[in-house]
C-alpha positions, 0 to 999 in steps of 0.5 A, spaced: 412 837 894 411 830 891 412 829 883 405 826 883 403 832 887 405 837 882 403 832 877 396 833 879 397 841 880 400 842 873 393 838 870 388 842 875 391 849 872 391 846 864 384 844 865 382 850 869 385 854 863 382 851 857 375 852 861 376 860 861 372 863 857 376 868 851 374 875 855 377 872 861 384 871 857 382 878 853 387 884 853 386 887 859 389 891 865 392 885 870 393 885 877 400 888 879 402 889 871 407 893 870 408 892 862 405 894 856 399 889 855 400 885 848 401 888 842 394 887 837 396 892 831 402 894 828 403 900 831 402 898 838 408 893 836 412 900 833 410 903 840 414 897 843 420 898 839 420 904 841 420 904 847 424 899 848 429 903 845 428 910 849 429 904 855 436 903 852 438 910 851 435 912 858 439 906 861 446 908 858 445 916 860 444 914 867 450 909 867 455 915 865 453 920 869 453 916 874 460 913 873 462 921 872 459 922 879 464 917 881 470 920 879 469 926 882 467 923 888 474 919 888 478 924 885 476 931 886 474 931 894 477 935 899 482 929 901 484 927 895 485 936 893 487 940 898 488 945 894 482 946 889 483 947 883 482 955 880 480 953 872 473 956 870 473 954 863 475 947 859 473 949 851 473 942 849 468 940 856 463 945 854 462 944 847 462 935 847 456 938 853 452 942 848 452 938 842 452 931 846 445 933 849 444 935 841 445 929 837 441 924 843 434 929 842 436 928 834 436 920 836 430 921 840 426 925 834 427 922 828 425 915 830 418 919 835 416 923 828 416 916 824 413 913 829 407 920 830 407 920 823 405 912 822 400 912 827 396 918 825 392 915 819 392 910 813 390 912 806 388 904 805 384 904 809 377 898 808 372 900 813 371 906 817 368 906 825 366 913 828 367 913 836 362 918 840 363 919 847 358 922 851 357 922 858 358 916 861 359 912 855 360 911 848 357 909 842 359 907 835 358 908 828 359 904 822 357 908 815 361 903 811 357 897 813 349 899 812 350 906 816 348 904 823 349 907 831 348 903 837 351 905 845 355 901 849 354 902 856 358 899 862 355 892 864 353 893 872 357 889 878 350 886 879 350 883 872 357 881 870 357 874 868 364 871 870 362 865 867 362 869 860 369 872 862 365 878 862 370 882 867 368 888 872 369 896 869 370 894 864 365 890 860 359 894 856 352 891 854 354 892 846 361 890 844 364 894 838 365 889 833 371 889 828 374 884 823 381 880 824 387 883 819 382 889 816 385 897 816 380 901 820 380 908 820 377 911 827 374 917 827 373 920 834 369 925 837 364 927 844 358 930 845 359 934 850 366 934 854 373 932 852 374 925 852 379 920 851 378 913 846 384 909 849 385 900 848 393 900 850 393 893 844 391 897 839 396 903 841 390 907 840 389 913 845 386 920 841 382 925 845 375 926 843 372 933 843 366 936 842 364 938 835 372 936 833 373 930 829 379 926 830 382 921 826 387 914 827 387 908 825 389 900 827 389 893 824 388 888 829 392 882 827 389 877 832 382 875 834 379 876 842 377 881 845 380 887 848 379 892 852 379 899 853 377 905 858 376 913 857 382 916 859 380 925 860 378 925 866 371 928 864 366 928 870 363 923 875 362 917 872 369 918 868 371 911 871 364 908 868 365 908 860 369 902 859 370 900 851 369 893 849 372 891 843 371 884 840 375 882 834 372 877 830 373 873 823 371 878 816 365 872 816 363 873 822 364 879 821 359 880 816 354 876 820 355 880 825 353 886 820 347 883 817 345 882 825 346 888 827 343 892 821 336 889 824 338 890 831 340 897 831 336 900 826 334 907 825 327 909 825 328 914 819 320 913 818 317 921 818 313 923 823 306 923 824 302 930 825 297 926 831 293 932 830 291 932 822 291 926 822 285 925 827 281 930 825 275 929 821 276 930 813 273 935 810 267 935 806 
């Protein structure tokens, strides 16, 4: 290809880049990806690590048993010992094969219960989002920020507008709203069947069950949008309740809650007895 050719192409794909839309460049699953998507909060981060780390491990116990299998295939063949050997204990063999194994699960453990321990709750926590699942969908609460509720349902093919960057499956007509920097503590539950509340950036993934209340947390560290799925099969539509969650600013956060306080108001006014009140009054 000519450098004027390439030229051109890099420039075409820099403009075609800053023309996408946020949601389009979200958090979300990728074709093809075999990785962790992006880590948002600081315990997706330790999740990384972790991981990261246990690949080390896996990687280094692989590579040993098969160097001892390569041994024993070039020393103790047939050709190599016509005569077999007849010994049926080694003392020193099976303890190294008992505690080895040990000492690699305490290595394992340790750094697995800090990191369960660390993701399970925050007492620092600034604000307080209750997430409800329910057949299929899910809808939130916000008892710190004026107490109110609203659903957040799946956006239909025939709706999606890729010209927002609104993604197919995965976006809903209300998005859970949260600000940038801020600790949140995430109470989870369901209505009906077991669900699952699950956004891979965060390294959120608890169960949602019927007249159980879960908590975890997270502290999104950037702004965008990301996105999330249920992930216990619950039923027919179980890959039709998506979880669309945009992190914005604490200003427009606020705004936001100002906005959403009138929109997603509660109707907590008494209920009218029809009858009484058409009736004539008494004399």
């Amino acid at each position: 290809m000519h450098a004027k050719a390439k030229t051109m192409l890099w420039a075409a794909l820099a403009a075609a880049l800053a023309m996408t839309p946020l949601a389009a460049l979200a958090a979300a699953p990728q074709p093809w990806e075999m990785g962790f998507q992006p880590a948002a909060s600081p315990v997706m981060e330790q999740i990384e690590t972790f991981h990261h780390y246990l690949l080390i491990v896996i990687t280094a116990i692989a590579a040993f048993v098969l160097l001892l299998l390569l041994i024993v295939i070039v020393r103790f063949n047939e050709r190599a010992n016509p005569v077999p050997s007849k010994t049926a204990h080694n003392t020193l063999v099976e303890v190294v094969w008992t505690v080895v194994p040990v000492m690699i699960l305490v290595g394992i453990a340790i750094p697995s219960f800090k990191l369960m321990y660390y993701a399970d709750r925050t007492t620092e926590a600034e604000m307080t989002i209750k997430a409800i699942g329910h057949q299929w969908y899910w809808s939130y609460e916000y008892p710190d920020n004026g107490d109110f509720t609203f659903d957040a349902l799946l956006v239909p093919d025939d709706e999606i507008d890729p010209s927002k960057g609104q993604l197919r499956l995965l976006e809903t007509d209300n998005r859970l709203v949260i600000p940038v920097d801020t600790k949140i503590r995430l109470l989870i539950t369901a209505t009906d069947v077991i669900h699952s509340f699950a956004v891979p950036a965060f390294g959120v993934k608890l169960d949602a069950v019927p007249g159980r209340t879960n908590e975890t947390w997270t502290e999104v560290t950037e702004e965008g949008v990301y996105y999330g799925q249920c992930s216990e099969l619950c039923g027919v539509g179980h890959a039709y309740m998506p979880i669309a969650v945009e992190v914005v600013s604490k200003e427009k956060f606020q705004a936001w809650v100002e906005e959403a306080k009138q929109k997603f108001a509660r109707a907590d006014t008494p209920a009218v007895d029809l009858a009484a009140a058409t009736s004539a009054p008494a004399n």
